[in-house]
C-alpha positions as CSV (number, residue, x, y, z in Angstrom):
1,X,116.2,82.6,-38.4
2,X,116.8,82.9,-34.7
3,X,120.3,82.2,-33.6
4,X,118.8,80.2,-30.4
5,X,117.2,77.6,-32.5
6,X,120.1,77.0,-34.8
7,X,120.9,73.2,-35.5
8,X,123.6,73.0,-37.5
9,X,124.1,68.6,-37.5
10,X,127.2,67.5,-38.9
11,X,127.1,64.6,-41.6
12,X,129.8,62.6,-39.7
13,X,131.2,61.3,-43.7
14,X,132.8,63.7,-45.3
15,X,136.8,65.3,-45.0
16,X,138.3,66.7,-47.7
17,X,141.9,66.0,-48.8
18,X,143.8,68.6,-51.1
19,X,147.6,68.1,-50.8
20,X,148.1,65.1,-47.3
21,X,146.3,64.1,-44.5
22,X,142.3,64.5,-43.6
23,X,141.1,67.4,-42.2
24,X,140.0,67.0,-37.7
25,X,136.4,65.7,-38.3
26,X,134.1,65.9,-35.0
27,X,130.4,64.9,-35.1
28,X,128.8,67.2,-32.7
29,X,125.0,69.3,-32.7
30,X,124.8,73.2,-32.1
31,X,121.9,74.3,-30.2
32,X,122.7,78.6,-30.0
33,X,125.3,81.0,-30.6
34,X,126.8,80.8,-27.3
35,X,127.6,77.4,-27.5
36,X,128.9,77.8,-30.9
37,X,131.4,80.9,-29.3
38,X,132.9,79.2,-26.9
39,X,135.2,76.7,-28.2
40,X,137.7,76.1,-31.3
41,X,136.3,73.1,-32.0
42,X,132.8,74.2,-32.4
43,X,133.9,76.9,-34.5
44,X,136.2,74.1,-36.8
45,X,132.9,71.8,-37.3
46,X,130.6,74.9,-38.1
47,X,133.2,75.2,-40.9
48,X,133.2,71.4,-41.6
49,X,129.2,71.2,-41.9
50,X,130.2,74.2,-44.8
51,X,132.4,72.0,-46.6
52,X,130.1,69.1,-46.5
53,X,128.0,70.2,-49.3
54,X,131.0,70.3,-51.9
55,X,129.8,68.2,-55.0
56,X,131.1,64.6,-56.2
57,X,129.5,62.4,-58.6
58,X,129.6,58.7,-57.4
59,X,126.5,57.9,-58.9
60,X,123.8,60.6,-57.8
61,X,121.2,59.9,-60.2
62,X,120.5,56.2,-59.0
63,X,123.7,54.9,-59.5
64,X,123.9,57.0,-62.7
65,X,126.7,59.1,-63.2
66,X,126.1,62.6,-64.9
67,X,128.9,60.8,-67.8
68,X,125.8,58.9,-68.6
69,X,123.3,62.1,-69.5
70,X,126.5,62.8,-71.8
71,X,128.7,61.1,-75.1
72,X,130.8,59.5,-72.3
73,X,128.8,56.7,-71.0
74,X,125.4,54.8,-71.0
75,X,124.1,53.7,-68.1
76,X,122.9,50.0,-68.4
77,X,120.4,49.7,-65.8
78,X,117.3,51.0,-67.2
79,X,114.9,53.4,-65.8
80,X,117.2,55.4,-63.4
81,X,116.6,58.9,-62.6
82,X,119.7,59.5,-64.8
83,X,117.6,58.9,-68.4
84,X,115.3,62.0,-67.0
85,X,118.2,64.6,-68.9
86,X,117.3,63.0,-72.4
87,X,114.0,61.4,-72.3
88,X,111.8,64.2,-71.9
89,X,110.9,63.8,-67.9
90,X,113.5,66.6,-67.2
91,X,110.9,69.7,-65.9
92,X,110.6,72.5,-63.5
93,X,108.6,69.9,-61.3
94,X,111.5,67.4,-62.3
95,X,114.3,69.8,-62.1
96,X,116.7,67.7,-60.5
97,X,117.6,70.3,-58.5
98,X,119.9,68.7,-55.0
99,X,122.2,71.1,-56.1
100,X,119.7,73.8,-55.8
101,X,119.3,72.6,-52.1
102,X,122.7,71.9,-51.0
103,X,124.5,74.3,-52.3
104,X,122.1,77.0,-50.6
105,X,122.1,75.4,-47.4
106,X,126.0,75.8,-47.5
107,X,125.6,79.6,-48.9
108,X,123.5,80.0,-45.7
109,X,125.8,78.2,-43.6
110,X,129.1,80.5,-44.6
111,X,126.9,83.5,-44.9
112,X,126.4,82.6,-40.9
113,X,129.8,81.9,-39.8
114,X,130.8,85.2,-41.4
115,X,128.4,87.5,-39.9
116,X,127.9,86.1,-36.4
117,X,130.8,83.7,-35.9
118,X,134.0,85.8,-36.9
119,X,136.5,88.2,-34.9
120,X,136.2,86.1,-31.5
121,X,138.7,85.5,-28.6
122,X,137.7,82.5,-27.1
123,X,139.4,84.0,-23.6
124,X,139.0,81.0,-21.7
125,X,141.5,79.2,-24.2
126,X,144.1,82.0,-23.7
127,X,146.4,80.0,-21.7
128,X,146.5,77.1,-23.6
129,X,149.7,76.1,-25.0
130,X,148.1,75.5,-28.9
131,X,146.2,79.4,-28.4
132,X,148.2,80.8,-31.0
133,X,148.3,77.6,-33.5
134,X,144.1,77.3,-33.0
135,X,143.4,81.1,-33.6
136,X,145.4,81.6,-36.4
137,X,143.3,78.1,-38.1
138,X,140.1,80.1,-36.9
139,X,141.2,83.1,-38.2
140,X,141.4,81.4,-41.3
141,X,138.5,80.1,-41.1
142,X,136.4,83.3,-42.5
143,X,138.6,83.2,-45.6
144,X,137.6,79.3,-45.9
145,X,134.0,80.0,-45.4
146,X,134.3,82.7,-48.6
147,X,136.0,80.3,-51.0
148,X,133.2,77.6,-50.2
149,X,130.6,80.2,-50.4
150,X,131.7,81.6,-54.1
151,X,132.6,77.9,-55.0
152,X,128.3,77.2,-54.2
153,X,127.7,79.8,-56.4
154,X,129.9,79.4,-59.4
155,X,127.8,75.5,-59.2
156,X,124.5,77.2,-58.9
157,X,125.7,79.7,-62.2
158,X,127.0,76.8,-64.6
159,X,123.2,75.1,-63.9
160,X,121.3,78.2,-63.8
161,X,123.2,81.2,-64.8
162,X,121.4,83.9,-63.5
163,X,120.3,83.0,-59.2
164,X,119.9,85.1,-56.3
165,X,123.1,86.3,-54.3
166,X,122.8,86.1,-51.1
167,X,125.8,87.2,-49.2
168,X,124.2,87.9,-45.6
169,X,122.4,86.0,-42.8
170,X,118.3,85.8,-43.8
171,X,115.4,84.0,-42.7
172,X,114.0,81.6,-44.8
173,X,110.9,83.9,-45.5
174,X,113.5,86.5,-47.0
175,X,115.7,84.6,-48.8
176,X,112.9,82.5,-50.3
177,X,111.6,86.1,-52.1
178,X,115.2,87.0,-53.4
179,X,114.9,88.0,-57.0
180,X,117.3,86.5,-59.4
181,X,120.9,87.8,-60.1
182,X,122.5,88.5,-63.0
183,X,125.0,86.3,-63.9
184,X,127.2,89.0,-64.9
185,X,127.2,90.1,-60.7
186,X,127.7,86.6,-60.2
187,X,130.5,85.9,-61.8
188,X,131.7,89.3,-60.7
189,X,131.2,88.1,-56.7
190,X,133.1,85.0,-57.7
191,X,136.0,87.1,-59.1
192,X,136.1,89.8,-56.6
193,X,136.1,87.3,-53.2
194,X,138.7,85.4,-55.2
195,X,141.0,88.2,-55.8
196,X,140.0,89.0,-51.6
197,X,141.3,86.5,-50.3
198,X,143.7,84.9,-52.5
199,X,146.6,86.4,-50.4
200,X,145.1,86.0,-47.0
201,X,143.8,82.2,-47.2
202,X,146.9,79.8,-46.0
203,X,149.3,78.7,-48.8
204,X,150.2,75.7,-47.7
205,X,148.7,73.6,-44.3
206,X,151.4,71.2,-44.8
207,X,154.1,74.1,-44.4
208,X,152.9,76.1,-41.2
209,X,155.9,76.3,-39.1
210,X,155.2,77.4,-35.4
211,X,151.5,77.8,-36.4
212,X,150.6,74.2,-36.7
213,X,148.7,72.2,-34.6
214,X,149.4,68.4,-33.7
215,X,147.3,67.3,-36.5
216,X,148.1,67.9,-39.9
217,X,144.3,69.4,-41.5
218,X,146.0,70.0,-45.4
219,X,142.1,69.2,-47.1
220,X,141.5,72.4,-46.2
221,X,140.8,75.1,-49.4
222,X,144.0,77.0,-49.4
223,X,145.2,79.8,-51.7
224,X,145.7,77.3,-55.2
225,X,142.1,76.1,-54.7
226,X,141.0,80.0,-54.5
227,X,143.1,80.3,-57.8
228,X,141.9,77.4,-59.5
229,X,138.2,78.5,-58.9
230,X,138.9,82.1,-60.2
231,X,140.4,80.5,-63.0
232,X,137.6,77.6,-63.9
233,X,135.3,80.9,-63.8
234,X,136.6,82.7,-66.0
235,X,136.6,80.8,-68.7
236,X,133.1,79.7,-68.1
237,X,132.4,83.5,-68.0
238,X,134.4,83.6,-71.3
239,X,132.4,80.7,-73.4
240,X,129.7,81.2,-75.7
241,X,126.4,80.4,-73.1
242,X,128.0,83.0,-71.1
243,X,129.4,85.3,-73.8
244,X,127.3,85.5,-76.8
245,X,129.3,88.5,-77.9
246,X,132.9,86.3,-77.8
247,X,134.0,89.8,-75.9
248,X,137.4,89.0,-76.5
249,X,138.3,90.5,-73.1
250,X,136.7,87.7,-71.1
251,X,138.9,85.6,-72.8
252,X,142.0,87.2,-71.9
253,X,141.3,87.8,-68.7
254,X,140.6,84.0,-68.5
255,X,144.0,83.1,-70.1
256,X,145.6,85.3,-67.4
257,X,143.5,83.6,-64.5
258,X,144.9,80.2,-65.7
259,X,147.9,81.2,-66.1
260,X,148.0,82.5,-62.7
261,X,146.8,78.6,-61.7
262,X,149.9,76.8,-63.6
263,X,152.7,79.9,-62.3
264,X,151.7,79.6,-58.6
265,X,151.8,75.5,-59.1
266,X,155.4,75.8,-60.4
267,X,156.4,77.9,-57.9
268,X,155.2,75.0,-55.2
269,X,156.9,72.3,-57.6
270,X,153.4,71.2,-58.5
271,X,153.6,68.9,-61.8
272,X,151.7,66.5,-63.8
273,X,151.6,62.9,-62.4
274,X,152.9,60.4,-64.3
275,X,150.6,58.1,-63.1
276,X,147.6,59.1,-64.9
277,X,145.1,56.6,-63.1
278,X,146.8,57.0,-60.1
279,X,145.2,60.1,-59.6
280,X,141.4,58.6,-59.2
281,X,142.2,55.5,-56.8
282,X,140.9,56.6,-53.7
283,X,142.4,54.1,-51.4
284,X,146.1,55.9,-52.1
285,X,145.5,58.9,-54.1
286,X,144.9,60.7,-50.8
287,X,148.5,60.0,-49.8
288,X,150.6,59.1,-52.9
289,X,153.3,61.9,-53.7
290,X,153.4,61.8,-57.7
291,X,149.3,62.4,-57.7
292,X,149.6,65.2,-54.3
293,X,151.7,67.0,-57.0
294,X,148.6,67.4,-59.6
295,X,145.5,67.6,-57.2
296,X,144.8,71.1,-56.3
297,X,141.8,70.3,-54.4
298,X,139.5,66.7,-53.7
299,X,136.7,66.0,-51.7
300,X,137.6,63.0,-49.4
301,X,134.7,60.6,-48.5
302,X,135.6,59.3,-45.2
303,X,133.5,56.3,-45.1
304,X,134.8,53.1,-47.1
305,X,132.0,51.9,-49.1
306,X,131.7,49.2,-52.2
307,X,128.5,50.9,-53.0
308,X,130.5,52.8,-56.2
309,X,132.3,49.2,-57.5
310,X,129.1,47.2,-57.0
311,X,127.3,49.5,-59.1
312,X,129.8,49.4,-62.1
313,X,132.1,46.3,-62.4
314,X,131.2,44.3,-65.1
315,X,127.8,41.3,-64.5
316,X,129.0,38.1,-64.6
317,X,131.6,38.4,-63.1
318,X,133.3,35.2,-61.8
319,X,134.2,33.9,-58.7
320,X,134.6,36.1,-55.8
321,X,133.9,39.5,-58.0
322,X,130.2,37.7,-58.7
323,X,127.7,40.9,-58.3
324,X,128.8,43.3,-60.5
325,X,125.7,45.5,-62.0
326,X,127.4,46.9,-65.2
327,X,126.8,50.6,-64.3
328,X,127.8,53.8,-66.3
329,X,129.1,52.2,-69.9
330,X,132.1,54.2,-71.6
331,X,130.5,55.1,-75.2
332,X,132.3,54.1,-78.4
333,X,132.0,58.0,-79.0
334,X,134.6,58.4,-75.9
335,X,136.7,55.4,-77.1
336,X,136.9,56.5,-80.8
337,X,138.1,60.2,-79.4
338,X,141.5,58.2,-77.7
339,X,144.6,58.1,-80.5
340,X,146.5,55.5,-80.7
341,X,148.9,54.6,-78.1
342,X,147.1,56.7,-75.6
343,X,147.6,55.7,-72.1
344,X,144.8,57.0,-70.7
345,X,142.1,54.6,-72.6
346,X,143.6,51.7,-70.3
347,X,143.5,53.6,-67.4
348,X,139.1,55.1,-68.3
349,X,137.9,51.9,-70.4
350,X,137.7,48.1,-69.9
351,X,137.4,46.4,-72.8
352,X,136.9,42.7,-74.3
353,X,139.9,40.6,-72.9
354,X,140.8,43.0,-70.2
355,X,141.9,41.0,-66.8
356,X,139.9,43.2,-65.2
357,X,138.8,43.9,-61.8
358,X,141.1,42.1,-59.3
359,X,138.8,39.8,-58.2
360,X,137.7,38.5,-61.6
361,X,139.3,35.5,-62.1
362,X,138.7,35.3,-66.1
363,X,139.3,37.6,-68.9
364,X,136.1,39.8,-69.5
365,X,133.6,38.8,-72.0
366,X,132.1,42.0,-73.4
367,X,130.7,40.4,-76.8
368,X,127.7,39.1,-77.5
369,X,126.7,35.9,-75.1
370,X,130.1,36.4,-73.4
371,X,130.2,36.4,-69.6
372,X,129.8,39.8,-69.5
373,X,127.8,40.9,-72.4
374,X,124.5,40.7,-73.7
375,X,121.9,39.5,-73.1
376,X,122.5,39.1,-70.1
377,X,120.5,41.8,-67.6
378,X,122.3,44.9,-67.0
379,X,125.1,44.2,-69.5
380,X,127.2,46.8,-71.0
381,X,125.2,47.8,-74.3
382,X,128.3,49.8,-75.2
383,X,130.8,46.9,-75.5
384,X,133.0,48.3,-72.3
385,X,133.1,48.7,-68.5
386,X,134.4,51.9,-66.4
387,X,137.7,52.1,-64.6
388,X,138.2,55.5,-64.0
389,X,137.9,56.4,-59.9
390,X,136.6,52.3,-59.8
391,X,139.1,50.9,-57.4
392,X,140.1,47.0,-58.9
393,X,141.0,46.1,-55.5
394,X,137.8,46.2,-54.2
395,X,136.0,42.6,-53.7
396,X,132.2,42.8,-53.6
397,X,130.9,39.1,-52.6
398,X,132.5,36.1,-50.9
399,X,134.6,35.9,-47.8
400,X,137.0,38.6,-48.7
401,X,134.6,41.3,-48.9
402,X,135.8,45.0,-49.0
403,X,135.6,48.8,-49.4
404,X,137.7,50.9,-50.7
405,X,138.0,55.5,-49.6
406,X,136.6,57.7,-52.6
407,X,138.0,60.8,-53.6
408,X,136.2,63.2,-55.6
409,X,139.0,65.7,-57.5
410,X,138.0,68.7,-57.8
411,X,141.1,70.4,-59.4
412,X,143.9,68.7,-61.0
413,X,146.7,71.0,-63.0
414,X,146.1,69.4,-66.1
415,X,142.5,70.9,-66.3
416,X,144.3,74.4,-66.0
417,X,146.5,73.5,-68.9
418,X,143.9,72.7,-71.1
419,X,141.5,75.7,-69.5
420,X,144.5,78.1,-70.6
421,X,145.0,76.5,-74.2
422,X,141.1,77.1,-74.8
423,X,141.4,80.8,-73.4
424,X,144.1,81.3,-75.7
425,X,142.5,80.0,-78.8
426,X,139.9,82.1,-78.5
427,X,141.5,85.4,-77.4
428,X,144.3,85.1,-80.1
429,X,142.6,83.3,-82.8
430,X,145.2,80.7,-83.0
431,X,146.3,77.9,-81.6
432,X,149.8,78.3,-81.8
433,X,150.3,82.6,-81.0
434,X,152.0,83.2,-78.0
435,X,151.0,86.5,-78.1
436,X,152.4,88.1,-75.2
437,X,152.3,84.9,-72.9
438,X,154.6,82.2,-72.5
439,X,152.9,79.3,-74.0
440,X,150.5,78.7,-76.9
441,X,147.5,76.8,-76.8
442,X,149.2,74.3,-78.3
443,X,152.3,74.2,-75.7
444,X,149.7,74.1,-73.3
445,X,148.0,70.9,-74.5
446,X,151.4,69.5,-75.6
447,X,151.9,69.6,-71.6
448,X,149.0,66.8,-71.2
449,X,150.0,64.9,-74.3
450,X,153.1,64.3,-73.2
451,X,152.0,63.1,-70.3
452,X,149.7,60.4,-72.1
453,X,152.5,59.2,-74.4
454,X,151.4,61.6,-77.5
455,X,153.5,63.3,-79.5
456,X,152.9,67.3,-79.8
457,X,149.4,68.0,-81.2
458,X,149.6,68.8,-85.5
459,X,151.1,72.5,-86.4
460,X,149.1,74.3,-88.9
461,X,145.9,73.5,-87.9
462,X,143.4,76.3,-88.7
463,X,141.4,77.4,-85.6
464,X,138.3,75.7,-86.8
465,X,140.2,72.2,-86.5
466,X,142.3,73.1,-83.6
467,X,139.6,73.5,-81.4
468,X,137.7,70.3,-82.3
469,X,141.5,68.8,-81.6
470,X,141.2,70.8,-78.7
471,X,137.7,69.4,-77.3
472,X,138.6,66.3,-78.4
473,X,141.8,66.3,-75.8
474,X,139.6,67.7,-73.1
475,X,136.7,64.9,-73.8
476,X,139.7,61.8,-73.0
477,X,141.7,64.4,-70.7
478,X,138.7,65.2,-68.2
479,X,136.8,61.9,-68.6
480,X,134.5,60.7,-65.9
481,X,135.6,64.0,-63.9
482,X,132.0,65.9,-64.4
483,X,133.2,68.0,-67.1
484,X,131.7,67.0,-70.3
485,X,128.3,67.4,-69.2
486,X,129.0,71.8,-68.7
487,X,131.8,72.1,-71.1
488,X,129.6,70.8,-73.6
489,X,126.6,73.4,-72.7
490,X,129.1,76.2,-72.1
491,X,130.1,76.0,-75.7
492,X,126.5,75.4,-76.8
493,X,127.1,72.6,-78.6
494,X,124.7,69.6,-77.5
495,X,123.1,69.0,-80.4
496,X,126.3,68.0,-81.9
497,X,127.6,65.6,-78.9
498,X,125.0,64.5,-76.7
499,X,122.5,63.1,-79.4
500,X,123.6,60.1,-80.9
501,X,125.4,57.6,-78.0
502,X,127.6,55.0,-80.4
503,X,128.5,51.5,-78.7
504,X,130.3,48.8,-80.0
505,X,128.9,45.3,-81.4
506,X,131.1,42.5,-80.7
507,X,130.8,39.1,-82.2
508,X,133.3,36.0,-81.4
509,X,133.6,34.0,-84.6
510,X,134.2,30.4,-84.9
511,X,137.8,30.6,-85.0
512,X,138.5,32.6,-81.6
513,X,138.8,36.2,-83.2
514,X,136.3,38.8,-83.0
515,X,134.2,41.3,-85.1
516,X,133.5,44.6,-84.0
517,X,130.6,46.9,-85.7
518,X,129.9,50.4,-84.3
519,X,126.5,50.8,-83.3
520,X,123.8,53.5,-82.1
521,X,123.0,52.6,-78.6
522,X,120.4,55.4,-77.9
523,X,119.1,58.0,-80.2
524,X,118.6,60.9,-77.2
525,X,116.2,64.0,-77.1
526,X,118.3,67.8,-77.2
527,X,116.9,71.2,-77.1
528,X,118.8,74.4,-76.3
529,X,116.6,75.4,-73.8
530,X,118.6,72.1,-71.5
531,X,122.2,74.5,-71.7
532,X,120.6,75.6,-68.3
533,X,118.3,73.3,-66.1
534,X,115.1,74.4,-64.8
535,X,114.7,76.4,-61.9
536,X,112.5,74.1,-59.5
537,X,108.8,75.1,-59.7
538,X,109.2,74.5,-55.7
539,X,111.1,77.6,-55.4
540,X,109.3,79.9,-57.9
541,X,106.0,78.8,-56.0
542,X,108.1,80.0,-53.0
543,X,109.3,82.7,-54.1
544,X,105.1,84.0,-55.1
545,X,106.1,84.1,-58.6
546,X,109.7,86.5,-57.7
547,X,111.8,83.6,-59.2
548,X,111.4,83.6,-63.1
549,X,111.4,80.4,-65.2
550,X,114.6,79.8,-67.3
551,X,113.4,80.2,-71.3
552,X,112.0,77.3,-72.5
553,X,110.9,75.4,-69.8
């Protein structure tokens, strides 16, 4: 790859917000290095382009959501691209592999800005009065550029393990003939840049004294994000696909990793928000203090849209709200998982009777020949509708039309609570040891209990039972956040969640009440060989047979 013919064109939709405002977005084209060197700016959207290939799932597969290739939620349009994880179309030639792509493209990207774009001056800036403020955000930049570029490849591991590392500038012949790595050196690179730059990276962009500029940039990846990913990591590197051996080590060095996460959020006066579905509502979340104090890390979408609430309010809809396609379906498997009295089911499911969105102006109908059920095309077959990161305000038909901003999270504090809890479960044997630690795994979930209006989680629990209590808080916990669909591989147990998908039947009887009978809603196709998806046959035929085939496919 020649430097000269470089086009690096910026997507012109995506900012990220972590803890306040958006970061400086310019649209702009790079045509050679010496362009690139010459200005702040440039520099700033060469890391921007980077950052546009962070992940979010707003319906990639088709509207789908991956919830819907998991126990979570069944996606009522049929014949989207989402189905292809449990139907049998899922293939090396069907490898639904974007991730593959993008996360590449921003490896190459950083791998770039770090070889040819670092230690500059920009001398003609020198007199400027914001010189020092803009090169100490470019020289942050580099440390920015490493977190995305071990972020891309923890993503490629959890879908791949092993890949190629790539940690230097290569043309496309090269890096197309990498061999794989092994995911051991992976997660190592992960780790070690982690631990590299968790004391250079800026703490806080909000909090920058005499070095910050006019504009407040806090979406930026500072040093909690760099925690948060070492920590996520870890215990990936810790669970069974990874760890076959249950090295008991792993473990404990992923307990220490989280604990890292929740010490260094204390110290800030980070805390769990005690508005739970405050957190996914994209038109404030962005802004609102009580959920700035949980979310570590979120991708912004800058561009309103109704694309997300068309696709998943309710069909039938009255009035104004009219449009609704029914979307990705919460499961009866994900609503039987809620205790009672648990406040996070009315902020993740919408059920029979809800007043729910806004702009419906009549009590949803989920049973059978209801408003909003079945038969009618693309009605829930589950017996509920999604709220979670669904914003209610949003009105999709009539007059009033309107979007709504969509953050993806990306890391919240309560993951790290119950990331530390499963660490220490599995290091200790117990769910309630402290060992040398300050909290148990049961402390740890207590935490996010609370928070959800539960009492403490049962003492003497063997560690059998503990962890399906403890997989059973992450399933409501992390719902609709794109965890179940890994955490379920990572501990090798598909078999047991993904293949029977339960709904609800619901029948009105003749005196106004109603009937509900649990129902099998899709009987769906497992095999261990799906813990890791295929590498693309586009890339082994690349590669002149370098790549190897994950086993199975």
């Amino acid at each position: 790859m020649k430097l000269k013919n470089i086009i690096l064109s910026a997507l012109g939709i995506v900012t990220l917000a972590s803890c306040g405002e958006q970061m400086d977005y310019k649209e702009f084209k790079i045509d050679d290095a010496e362009y690139m060197k010459k200005r702040f700016d440039r520099a700033g959207g060469f890391i921007t382009t980077i950052y546009s290939k962070l992940d979010s799932d707003f319906g990639n597969y088709d509207g789908g959501m991956l919830s819907s290739a998991t126990d979570e939620s069944v996606f009522s349009q049929s014949g989207a691209s989402i189905e292809s994880f449990f139907n049998g179309a899922w293939s090396p030639a069907n490898a639904n592999s974007s991730m593959w792509t993008s996360c590449y493209q921003g490896i190459s990207y950083a791998n770039l800005f770090l070889d040819e774009f670092t230690g500059l001056t920009f001398d003609d800036y020198k007199l400027d009065i914001n010189y020092q403020q803009e090169m100490y955000q470019y020289n942050n930049y580099q440390f920015e550029a490493r977190f995305l570029r071990a972020y891309y490849y923890f993503m490629l591991l959890r879908q791949y393990g092993d890949v190629p590392l790539i940690t230097k500038t290569m043309t496309a012949d090269e890096a197309n003939i990498q061999p794989r790595t092994s995911a051991e050196e992976i997660f190592k690179f992960i780790d070690d840049e982690c631990v590299a730059i968790k004391d250079t990276i800026t703490e806080d962009y909000a909090n920058l004294g005499s070095m910050a500029l006019s504009l407040s940039e806090t979406g930026r990846a500072n040093n909690l994000a760099v925690l948060a990913l070492r920590a996520r990591a870890a215990l990936y590197h810790a669970s069974p696909l990874f760890n076959p051996n249950n090295d008991k080590s792993l473990w404990q060095k992923a307990v220490e990793a989280n604990n890292d996460v929740i010490k260094a959020c204390q110290a800030r006066q980070y805390a769990l928000s005690s508005d739970y579905a405050g957190l996914f509502k994209g038109r404030t979340n962005w802004s609102d203090a009580k959920a700035l104090k949980e979310i570590i890390f979120a991708r912004r979408i800058l561009s309103e849209s109704r694309t997300f609430e068309e696709n998943n309010f309710p069909v039938g809809m009255s009035g104004a709200g009219a449009g609704g396609k029914g979307g990705n379906c919460p499961t009866q498997n994900l609503v039987e998982a809620y205790e009672d009295g648990d406040l996070r089911l009315e902020a993740t499911v919408a059920r029979n009777g809800d007043s729910w969105p806004n702009a419906n102006t009549q009590p949803l109908e989920t049973f059978v020949g209801g408003a909003n059920g079945l038969p009618k095309v693309n009605a829930t077959t589950t017996g509920y509708y999604l709220k979670k990161y669904v914003d209610p305000e949003t009105q999709i038909a009539g007059n009033g039309a309107n979007t709504s901003k969509h953050v993806w999270v990306t890391f919240r504090l309560a993951e790290f609570y119950l990331n530390y809890a499963e660490a220490m479960l599995n290091y200790t044997g117990s769910g309630y040891d402290k060992g040398s630690y300050s909290m148990s795994a049961a402390d740890a979930i207590n935490v996010v209990r609370k928070r959800a209006g539960l009492g403490n989680i049962d003492t003497g629990l063997s560690a059998s039972d503990f962890k399906q209590k403890y997989e059973n808080e992450r399933f409501v916990e992390l719902a609709f956040e794109g965890h179940r669909f890994f955490d379920v591989r990572r501990w090798k147990e598909g078999s047991k969640y993904f293949t029977n998908i339960k709904g609800v039947n619901i029948t009105k009887n003749a005196d106004g009440t109603f009937t509900e009978t649990p129902v099998t809603v899709q009987t769906r196709q497992w095999d261990e060989k799906m813990n890791l998806f295929p590498i693309p046959q586009s890339e082994i035929l690349k590669s002149g047979g370098v790549l190897t085939q994950n086993p199975g496919w």
